[in-house]
C-alpha positions in Angstrom: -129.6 45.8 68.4 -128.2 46.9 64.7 -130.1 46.9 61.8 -128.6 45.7 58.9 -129.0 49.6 57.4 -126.6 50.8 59.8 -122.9 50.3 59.6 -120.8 49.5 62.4 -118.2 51.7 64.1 -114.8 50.8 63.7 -112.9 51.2 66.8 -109.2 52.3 66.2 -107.4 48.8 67.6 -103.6 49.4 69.0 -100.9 47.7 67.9 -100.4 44.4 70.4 -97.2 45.3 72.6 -95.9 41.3 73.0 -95.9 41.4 69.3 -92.7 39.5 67.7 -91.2 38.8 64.6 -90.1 35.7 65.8 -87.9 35.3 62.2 -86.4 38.8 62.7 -85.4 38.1 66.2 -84.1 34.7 65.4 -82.1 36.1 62.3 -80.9 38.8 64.5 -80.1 36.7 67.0 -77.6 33.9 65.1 -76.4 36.9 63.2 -75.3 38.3 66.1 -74.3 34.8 67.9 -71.9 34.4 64.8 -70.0 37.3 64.4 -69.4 36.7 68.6 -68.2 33.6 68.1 -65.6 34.6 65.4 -64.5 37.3 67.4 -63.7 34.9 70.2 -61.9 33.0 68.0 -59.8 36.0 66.5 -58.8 36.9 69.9 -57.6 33.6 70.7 -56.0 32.8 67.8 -54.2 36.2 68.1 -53.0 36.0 71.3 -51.5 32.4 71.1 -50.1 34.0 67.8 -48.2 37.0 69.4 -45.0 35.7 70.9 -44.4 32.2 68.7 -43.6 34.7 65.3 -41.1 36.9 67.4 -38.9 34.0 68.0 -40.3 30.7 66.7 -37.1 28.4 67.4 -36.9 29.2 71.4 -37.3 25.7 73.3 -39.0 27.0 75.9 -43.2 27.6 75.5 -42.8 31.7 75.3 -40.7 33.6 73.9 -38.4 36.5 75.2 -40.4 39.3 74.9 -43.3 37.3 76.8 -40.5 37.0 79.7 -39.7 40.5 79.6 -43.2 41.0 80.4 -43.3 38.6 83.6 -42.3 40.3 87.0 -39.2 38.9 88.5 -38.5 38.3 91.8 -34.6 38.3 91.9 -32.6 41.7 92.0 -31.0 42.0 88.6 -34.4 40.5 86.5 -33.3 36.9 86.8 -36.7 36.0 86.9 -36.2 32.2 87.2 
């Protein structure tokens, strides 16, 4: 039993492991989310961008240096 003259030992306690900052994580988190999500959208955007300023009166849906790009079948690049 302790008397009230002695003091009691302090035992050195670790720092809990499963400790989170549940703020920094969240932050973090939508932060990162974000700047994904724009990036996705970047991509997009530039790739549906690429071939409609090379030649933006064609009629058909891509442009001739998209076909270019497309294997053809027929001797002679006739494509279709």
């Amino acid at each position: 039993m302790v008397t009230p003259t002695q003091a009691p030992t302090k035992v050195p306690q670790e720092p809990d492991p499963f400790y989170y900052d549940y703020d920094t994580v969240q932050t973090v988190g939508m932060t990162l989310a974000t700047i994904l999500f724009l990036l996705g959208i970047i991509i997009i955007v530039s790739k549906k961008m690429k071939c409609r300023k090379a030649d933006s009166r064609s009629e058909s849906p891509t442009c001739k240096s998209c076909k270019s790009e497309l294997p053809s079948s027929a001797p002679g690049g006739g494509g279709v």
